[in-house]
N, CA, C and O of each residue as an XYZ file, in Angstrom:
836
protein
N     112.063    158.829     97.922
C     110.987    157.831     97.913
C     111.277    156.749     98.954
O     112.262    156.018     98.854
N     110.336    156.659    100.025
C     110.549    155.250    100.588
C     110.661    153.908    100.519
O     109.570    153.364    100.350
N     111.940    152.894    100.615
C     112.112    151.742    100.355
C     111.450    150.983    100.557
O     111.114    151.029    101.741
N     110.755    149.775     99.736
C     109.950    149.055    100.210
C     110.829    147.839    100.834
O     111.755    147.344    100.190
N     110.565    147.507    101.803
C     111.064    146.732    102.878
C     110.490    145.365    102.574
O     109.331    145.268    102.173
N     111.503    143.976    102.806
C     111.337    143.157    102.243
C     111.942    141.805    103.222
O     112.888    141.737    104.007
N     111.256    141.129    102.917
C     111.366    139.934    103.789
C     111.688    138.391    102.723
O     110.653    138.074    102.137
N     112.233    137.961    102.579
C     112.561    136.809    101.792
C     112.810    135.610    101.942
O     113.972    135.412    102.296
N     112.209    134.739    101.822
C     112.083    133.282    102.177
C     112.053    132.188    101.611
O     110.969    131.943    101.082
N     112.983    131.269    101.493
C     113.075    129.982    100.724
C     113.690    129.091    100.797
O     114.874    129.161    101.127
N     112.860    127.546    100.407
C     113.720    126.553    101.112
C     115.091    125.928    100.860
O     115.801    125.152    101.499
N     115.212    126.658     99.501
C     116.509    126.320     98.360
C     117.279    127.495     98.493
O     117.036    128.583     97.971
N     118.416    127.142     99.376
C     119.619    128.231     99.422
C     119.592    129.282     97.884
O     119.066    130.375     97.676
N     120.333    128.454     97.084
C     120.458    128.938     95.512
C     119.603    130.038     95.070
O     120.084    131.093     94.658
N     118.155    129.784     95.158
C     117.071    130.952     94.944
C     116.955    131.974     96.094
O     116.752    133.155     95.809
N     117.095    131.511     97.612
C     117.379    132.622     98.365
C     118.435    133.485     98.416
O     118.504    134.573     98.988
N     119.417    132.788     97.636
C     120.814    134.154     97.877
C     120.522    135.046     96.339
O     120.952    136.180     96.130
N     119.517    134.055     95.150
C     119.454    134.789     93.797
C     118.531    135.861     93.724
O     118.695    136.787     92.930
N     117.117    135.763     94.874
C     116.430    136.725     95.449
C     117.215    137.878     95.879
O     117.128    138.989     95.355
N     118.096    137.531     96.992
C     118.277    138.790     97.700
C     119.553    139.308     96.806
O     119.840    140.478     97.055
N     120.195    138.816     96.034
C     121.340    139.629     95.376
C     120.091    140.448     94.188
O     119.985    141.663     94.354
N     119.439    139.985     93.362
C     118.659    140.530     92.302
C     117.845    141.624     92.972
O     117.781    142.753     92.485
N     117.265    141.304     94.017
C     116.423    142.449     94.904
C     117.133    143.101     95.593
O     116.647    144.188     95.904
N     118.169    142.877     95.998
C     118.958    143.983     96.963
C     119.623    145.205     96.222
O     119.912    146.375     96.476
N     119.716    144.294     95.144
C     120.506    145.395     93.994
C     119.734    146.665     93.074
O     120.291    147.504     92.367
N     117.966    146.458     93.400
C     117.004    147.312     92.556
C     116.714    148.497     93.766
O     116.542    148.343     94.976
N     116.729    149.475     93.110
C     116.314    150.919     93.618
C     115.216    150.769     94.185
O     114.238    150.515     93.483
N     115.117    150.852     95.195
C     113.822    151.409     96.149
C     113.373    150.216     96.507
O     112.188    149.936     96.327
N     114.537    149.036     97.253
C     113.822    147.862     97.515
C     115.246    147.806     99.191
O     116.462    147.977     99.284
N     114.326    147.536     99.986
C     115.363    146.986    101.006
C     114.973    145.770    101.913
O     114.003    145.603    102.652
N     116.088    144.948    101.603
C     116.302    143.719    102.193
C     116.310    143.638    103.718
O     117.262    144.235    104.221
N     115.530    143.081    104.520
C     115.355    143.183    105.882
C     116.006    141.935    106.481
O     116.686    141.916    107.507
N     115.716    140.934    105.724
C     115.907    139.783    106.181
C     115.791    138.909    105.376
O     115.295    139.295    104.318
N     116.206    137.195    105.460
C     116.620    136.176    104.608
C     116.128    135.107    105.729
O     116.276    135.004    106.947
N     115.473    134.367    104.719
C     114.900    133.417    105.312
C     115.290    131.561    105.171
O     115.969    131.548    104.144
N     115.200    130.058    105.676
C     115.400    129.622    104.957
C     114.068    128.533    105.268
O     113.800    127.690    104.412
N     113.183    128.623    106.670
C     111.951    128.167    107.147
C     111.467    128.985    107.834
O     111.768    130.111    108.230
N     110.106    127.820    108.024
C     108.692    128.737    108.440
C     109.122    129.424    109.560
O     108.845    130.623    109.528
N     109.796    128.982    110.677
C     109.673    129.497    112.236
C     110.706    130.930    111.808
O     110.283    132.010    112.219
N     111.835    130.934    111.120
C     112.558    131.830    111.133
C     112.040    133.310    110.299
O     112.542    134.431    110.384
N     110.921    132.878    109.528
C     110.662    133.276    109.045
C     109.064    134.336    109.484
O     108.777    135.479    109.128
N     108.453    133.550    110.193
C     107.810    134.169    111.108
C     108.342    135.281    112.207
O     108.015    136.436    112.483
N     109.336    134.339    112.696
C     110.112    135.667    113.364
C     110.690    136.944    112.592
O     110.872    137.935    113.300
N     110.906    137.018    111.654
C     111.333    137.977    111.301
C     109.923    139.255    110.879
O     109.706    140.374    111.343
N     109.359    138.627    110.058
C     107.961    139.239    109.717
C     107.339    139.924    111.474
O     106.716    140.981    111.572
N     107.598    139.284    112.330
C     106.898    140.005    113.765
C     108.084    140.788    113.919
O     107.797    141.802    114.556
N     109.588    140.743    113.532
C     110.454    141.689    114.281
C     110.269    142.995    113.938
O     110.005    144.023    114.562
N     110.605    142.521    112.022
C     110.941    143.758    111.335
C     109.452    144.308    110.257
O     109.683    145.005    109.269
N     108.092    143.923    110.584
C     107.277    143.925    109.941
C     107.310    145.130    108.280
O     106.956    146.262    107.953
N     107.916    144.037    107.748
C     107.949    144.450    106.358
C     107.008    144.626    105.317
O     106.049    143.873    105.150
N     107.303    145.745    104.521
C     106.136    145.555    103.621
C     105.228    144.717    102.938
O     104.000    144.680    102.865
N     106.348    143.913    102.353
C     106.340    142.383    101.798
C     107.203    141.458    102.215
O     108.393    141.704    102.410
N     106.536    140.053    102.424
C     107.686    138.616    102.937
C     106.740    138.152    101.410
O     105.568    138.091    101.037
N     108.358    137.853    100.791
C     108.096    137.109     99.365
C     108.999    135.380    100.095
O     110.001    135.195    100.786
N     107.925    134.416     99.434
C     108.210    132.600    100.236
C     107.779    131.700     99.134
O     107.095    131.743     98.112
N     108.276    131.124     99.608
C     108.824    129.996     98.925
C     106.761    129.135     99.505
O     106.535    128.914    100.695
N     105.790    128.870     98.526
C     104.457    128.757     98.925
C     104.200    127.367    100.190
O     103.188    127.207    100.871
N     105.955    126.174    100.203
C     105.658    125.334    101.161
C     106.863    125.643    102.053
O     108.008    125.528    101.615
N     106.606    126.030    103.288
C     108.119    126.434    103.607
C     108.464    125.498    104.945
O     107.660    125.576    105.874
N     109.390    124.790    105.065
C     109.760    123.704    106.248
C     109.910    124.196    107.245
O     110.726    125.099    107.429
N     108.815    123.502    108.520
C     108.317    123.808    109.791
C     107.433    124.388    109.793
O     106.784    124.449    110.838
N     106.974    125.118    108.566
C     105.371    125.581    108.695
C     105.147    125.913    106.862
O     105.987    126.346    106.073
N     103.678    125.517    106.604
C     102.945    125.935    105.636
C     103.027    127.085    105.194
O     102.851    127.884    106.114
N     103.239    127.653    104.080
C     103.188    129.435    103.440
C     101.576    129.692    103.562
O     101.317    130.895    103.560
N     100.751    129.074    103.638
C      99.121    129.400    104.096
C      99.369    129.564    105.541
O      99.195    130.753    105.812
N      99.655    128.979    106.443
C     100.198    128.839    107.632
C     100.409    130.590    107.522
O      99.352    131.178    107.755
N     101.363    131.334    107.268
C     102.263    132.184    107.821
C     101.024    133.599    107.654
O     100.956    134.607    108.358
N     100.121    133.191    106.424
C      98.983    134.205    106.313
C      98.356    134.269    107.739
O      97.799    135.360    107.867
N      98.251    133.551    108.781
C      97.296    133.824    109.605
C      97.977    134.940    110.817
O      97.290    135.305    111.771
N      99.313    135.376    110.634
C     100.014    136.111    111.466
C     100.858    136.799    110.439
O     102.042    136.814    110.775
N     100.597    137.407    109.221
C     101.609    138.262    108.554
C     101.101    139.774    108.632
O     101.774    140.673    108.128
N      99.805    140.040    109.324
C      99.255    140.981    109.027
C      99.892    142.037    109.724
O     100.289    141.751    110.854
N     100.127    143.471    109.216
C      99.842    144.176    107.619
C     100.999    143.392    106.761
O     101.177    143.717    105.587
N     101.503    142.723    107.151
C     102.352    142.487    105.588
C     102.430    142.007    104.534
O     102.391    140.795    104.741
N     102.509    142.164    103.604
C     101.442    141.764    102.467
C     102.316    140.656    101.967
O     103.455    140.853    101.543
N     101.492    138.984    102.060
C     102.245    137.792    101.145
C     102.520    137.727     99.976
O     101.566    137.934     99.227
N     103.791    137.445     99.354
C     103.725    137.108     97.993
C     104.256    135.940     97.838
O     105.432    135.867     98.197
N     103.572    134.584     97.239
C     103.994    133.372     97.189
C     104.929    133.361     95.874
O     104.606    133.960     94.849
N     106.100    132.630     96.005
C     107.514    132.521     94.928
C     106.876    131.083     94.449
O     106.227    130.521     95.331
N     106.929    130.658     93.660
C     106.631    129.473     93.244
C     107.164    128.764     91.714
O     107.190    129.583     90.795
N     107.630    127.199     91.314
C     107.775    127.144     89.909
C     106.489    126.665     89.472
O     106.473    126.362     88.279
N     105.263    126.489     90.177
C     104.344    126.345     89.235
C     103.193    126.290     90.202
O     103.178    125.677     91.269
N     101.921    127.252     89.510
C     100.333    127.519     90.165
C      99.537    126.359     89.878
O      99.320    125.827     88.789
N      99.225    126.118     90.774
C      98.580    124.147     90.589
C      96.954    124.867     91.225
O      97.013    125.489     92.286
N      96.004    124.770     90.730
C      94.730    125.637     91.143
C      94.414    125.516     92.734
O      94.118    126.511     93.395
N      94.507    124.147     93.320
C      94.324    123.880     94.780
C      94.993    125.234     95.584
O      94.622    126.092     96.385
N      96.448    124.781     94.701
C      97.351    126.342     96.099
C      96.925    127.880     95.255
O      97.411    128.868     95.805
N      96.253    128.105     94.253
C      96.099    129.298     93.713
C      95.019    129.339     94.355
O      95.033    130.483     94.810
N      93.818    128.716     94.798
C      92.296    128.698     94.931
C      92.588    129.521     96.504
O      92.205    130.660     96.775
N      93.396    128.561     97.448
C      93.790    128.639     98.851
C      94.433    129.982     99.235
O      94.044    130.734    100.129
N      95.445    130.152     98.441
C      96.420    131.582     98.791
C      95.461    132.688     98.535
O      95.352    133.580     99.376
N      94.494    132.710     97.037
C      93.272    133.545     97.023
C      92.381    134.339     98.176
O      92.213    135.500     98.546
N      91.704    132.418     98.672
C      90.708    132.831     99.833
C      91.563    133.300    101.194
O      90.769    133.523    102.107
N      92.953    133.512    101.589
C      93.392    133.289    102.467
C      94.167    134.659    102.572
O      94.821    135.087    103.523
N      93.954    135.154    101.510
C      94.754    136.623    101.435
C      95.735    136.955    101.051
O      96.161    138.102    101.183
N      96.376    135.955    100.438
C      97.697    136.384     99.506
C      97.696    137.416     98.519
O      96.888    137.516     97.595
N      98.740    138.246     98.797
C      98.949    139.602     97.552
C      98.990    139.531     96.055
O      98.598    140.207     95.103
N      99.732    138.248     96.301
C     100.281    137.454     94.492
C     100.857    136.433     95.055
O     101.126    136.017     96.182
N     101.030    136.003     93.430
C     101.857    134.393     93.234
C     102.337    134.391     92.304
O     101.700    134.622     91.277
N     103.575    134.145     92.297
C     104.625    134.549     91.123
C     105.382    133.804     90.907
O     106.025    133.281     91.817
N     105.580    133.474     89.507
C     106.384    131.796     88.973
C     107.625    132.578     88.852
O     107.878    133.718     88.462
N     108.588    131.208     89.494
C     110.020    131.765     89.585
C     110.978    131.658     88.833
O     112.169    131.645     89.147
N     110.139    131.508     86.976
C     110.423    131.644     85.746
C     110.614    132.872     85.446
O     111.611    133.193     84.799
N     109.693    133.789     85.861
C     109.812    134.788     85.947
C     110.852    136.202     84.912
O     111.886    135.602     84.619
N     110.924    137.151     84.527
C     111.876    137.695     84.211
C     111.803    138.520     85.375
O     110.875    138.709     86.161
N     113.333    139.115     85.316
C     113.181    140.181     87.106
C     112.572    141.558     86.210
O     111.848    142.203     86.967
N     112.622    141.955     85.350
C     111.605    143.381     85.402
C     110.205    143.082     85.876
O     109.579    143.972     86.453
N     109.530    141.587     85.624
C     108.009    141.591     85.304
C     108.024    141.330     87.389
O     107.103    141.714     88.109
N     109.566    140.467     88.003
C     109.309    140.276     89.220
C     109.174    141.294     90.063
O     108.419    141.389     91.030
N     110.049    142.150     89.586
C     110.369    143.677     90.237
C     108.854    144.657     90.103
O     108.322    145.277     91.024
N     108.522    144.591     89.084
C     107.426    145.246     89.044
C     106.049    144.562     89.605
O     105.198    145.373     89.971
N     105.822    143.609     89.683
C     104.864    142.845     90.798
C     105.028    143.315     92.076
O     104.112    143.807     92.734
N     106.147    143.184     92.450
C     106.345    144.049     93.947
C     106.390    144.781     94.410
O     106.421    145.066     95.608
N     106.416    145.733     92.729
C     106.038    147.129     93.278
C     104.330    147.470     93.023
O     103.660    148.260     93.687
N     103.992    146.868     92.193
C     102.421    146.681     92.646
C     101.750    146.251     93.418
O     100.605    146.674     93.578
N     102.414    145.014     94.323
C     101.794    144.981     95.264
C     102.083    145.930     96.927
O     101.218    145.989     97.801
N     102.988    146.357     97.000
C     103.493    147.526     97.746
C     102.221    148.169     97.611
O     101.522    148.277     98.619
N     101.689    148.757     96.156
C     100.839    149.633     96.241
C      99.583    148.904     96.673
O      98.530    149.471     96.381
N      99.528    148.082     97.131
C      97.884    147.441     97.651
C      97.263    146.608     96.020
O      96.074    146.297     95.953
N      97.928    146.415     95.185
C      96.934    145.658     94.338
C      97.346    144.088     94.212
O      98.475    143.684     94.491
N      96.379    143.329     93.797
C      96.898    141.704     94.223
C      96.875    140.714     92.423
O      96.222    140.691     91.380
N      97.783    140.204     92.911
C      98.466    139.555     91.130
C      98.447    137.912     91.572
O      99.345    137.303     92.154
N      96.796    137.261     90.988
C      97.198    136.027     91.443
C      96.730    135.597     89.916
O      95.635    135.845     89.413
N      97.967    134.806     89.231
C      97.539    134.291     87.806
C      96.801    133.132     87.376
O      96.181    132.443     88.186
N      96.821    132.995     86.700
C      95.550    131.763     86.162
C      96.226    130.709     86.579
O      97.401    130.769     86.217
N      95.904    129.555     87.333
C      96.354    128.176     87.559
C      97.370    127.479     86.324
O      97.354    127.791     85.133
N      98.003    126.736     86.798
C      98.621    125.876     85.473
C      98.549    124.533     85.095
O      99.383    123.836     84.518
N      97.190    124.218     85.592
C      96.297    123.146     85.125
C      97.349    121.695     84.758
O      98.107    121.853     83.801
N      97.393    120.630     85.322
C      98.153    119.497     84.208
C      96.863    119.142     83.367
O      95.658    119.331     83.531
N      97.670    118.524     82.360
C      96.574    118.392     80.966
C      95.929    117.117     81.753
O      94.702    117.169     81.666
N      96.391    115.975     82.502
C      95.821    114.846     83.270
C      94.885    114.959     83.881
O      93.965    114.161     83.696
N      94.764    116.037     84.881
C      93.939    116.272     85.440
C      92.022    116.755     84.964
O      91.534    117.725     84.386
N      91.536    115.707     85.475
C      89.818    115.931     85.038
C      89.456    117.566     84.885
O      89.965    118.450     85.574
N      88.731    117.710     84.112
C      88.045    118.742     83.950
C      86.707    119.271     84.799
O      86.448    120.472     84.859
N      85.985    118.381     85.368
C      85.681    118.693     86.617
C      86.169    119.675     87.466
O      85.825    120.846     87.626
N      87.683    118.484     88.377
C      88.224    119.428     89.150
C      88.544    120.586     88.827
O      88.215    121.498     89.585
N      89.285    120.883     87.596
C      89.534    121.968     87.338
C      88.133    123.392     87.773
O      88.344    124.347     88.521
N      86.911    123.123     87.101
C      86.145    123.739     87.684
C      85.676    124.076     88.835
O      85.120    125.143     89.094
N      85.992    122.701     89.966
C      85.458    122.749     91.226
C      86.581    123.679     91.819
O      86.333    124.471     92.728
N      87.598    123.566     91.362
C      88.612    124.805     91.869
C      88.248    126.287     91.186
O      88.480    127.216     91.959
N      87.869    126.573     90.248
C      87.476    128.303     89.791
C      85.809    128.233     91.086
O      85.624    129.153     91.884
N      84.943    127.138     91.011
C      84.067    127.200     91.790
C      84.439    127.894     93.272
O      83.704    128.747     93.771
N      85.508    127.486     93.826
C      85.802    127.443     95.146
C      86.436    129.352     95.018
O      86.063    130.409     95.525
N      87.191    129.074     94.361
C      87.927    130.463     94.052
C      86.837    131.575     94.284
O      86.996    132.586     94.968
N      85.591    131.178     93.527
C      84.120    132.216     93.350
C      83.876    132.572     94.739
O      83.799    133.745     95.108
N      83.770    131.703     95.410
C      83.294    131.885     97.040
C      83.192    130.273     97.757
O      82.431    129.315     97.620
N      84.733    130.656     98.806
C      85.028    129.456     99.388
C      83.830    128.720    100.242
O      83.823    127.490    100.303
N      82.748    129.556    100.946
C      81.759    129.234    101.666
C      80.770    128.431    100.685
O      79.592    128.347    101.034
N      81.210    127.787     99.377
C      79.392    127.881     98.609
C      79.478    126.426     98.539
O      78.520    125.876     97.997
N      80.525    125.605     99.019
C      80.691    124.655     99.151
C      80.254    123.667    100.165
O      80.164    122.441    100.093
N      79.945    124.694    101.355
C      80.294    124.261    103.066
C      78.327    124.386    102.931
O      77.721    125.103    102.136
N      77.842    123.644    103.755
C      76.633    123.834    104.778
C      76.563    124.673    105.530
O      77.494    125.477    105.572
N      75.703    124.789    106.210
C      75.005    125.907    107.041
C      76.011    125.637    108.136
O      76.948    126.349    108.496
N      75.608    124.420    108.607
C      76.479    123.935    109.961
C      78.083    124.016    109.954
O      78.737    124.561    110.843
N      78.529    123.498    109.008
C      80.034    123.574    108.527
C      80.081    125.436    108.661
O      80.908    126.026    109.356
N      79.313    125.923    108.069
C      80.166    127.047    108.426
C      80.146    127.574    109.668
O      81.169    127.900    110.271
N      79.017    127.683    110.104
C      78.967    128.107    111.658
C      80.313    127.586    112.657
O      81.025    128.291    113.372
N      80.376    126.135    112.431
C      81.913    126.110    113.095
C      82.880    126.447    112.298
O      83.834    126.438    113.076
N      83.256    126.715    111.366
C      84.373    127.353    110.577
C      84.559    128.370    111.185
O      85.686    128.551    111.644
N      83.527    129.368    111.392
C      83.504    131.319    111.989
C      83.583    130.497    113.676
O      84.282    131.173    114.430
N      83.172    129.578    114.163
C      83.952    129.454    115.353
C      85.177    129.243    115.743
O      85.786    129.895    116.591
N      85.656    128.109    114.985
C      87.239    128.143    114.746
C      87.781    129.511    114.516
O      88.592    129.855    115.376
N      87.601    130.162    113.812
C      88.188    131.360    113.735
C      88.364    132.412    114.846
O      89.267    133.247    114.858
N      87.420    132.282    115.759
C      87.419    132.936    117.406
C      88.166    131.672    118.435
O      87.876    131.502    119.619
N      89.241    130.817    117.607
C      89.756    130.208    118.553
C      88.934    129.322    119.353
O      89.427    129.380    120.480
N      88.253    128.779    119.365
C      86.935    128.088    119.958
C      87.640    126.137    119.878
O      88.030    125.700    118.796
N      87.661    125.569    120.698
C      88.552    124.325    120.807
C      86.815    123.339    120.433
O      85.669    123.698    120.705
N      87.243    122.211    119.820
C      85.651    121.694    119.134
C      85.051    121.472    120.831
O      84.220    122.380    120.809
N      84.986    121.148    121.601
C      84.126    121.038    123.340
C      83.494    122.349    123.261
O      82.266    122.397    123.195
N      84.360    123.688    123.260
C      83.686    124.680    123.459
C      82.583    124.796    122.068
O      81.358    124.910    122.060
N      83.344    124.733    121.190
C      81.790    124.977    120.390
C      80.603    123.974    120.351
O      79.437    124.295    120.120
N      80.995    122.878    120.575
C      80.262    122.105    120.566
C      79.202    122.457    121.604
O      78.025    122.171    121.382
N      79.692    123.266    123.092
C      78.926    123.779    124.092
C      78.030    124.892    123.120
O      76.802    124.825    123.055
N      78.761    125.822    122.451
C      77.791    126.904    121.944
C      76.764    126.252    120.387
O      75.934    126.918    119.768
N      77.057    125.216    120.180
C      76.233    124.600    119.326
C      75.226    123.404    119.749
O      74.302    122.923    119.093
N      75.665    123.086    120.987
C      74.857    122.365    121.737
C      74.670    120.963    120.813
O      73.567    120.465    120.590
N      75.649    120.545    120.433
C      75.932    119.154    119.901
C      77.619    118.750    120.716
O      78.270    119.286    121.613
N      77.817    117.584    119.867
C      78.461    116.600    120.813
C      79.959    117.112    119.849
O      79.977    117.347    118.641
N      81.247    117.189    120.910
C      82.697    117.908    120.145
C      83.094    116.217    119.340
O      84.276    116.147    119.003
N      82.177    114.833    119.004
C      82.516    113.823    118.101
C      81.699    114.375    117.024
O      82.055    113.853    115.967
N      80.897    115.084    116.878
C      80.059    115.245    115.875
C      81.037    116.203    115.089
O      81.417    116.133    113.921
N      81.382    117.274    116.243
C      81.940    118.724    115.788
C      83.126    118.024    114.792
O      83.266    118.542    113.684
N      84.108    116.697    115.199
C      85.016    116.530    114.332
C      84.596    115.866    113.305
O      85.583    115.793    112.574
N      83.745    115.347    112.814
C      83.085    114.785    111.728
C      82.855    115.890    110.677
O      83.146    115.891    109.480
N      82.303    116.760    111.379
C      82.017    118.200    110.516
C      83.219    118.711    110.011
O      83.373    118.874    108.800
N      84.284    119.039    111.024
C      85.748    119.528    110.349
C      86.085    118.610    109.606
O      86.215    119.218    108.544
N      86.354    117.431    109.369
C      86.180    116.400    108.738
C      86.240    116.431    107.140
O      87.017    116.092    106.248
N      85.112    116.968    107.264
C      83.956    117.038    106.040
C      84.478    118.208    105.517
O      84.754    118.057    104.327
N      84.742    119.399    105.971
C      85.142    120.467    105.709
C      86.573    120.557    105.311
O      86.887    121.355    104.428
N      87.551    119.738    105.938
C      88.851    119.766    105.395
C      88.827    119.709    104.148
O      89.251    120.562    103.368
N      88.110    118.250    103.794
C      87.879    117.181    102.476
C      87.276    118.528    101.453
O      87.683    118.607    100.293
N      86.428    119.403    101.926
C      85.843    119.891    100.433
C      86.571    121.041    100.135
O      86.490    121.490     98.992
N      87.397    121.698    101.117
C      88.129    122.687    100.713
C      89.935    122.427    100.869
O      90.855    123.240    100.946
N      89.917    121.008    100.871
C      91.502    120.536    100.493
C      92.334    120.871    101.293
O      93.492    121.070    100.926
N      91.964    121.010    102.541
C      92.810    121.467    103.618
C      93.293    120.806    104.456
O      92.838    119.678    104.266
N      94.230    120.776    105.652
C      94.451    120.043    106.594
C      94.416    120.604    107.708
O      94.368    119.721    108.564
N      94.415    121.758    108.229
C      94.197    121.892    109.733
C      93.451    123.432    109.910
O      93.158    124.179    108.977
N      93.183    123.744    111.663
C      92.508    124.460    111.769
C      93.044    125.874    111.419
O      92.282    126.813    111.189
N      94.241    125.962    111.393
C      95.205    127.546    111.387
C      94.624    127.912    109.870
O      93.848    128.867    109.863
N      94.865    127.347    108.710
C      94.254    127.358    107.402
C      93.170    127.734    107.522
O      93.096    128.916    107.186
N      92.122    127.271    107.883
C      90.594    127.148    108.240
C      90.093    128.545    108.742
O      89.166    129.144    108.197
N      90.760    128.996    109.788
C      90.241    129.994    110.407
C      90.862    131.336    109.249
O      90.322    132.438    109.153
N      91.886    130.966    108.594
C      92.393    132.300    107.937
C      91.309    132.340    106.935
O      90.721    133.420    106.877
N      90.898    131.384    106.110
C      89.789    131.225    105.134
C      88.640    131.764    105.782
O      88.007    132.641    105.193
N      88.270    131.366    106.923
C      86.871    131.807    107.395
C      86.917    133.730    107.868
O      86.044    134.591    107.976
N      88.335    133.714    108.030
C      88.516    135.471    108.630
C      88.370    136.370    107.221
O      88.050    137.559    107.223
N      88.629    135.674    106.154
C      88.941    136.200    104.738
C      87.299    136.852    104.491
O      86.972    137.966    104.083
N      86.498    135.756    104.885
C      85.148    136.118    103.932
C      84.286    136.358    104.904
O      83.117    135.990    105.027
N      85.128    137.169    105.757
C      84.151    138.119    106.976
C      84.010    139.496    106.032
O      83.395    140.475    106.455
């Protein structure tokens, strides 16, 4: 049977050496590489393109949403101690495989990875703080439903431009408005889908092509 090949990433030594000793040690799993940030971690995913890069969901020098926009084929699995709906809603629209609390027992971890190997995706129910409004809570399953139902007509049109790499001047040329307007719009668009920059943006907008 072929090993599923594995990429591992995290910002806490302790859990990266407890990853790769627990995973290195299960049948039909091989360790490619060890990670401890974003850049190194990118590199490895382009060297040794592994089945799965399992990360740590914020990883230093770059975002774990970040790394979705260049992991492809390799399928993300975010490590995490707790699903807060914003980063469950995001990793969703953005293409993550799963998200897996690093409470975890290793049969239920081991076997996630081998489900997602097989192409199926394990993203669990948020873990809500009890503080938090009930609103938001909804406006996040809302977003989850379909990230676009939020955005305007216009907002999206530059969203699917961003996504062809389009700098706001140039679209602003193919939209024939002004690139101060165009940032008002990204603007607006960060704010309703909780984001901060365009690399995020365009992976969301490539998702719900």
């Amino acid at each position: 049977m072929r090993c599923i090949r594995l990429v591992i990433a995290d910002r806490h030594p302790v859990v990266l050496q407890g990853l790769t000793s627990v995973l290195g040690a299960q049948n039909g799993f091989k360790i490619v590489a060890c990670c401890g940030d974003g850049p190194s971690c990118i590199g490895a995913i382009r060297r040794f393109v592994p089945d799965i890069a399992i990360l740590d969901i914020s990883m230093p020098g770059l975002a774990g949403l970040e790394i979705l926009t260049i992991a492809n084929p390799t399928r993300l699995v975010f490590f995490t101690a707790s699903v807060q709906g914003r980063e469950l809603v995001m990793s969703a629209a953005a293409g993550a495989y799963g998200v897996i609390l690093k409470d975890v027992a290793l049969e239920i971890l081991v076997q996630s990875l081998r489900q997602v190997a097989r192409g199926n995706r394990l993203l669990p129910r948020p873990s809500f703080d009890q503080d938090v409004p009930r609103e938001r809570e909804q406006r996040n399953i809302a977003i989850a439903e379909n990230v676009l139902t939020v955005l305007t007509e216009r907002e999206r049109q530059i969203m699917a431009l961003v996504s062809e790499g389009l700098s706001n001047k140039e679209i602003g040329r193919r939209l024939n408005i002004a690139d101060g307007t165009i940032k008002v719009h990204l603007h607006h668009v960060y704010q309703k889908l909780e984001i901060s920059n365009r690399t995020v943006l365009a992976a969301l907008a490539i998702s719900q092509q």
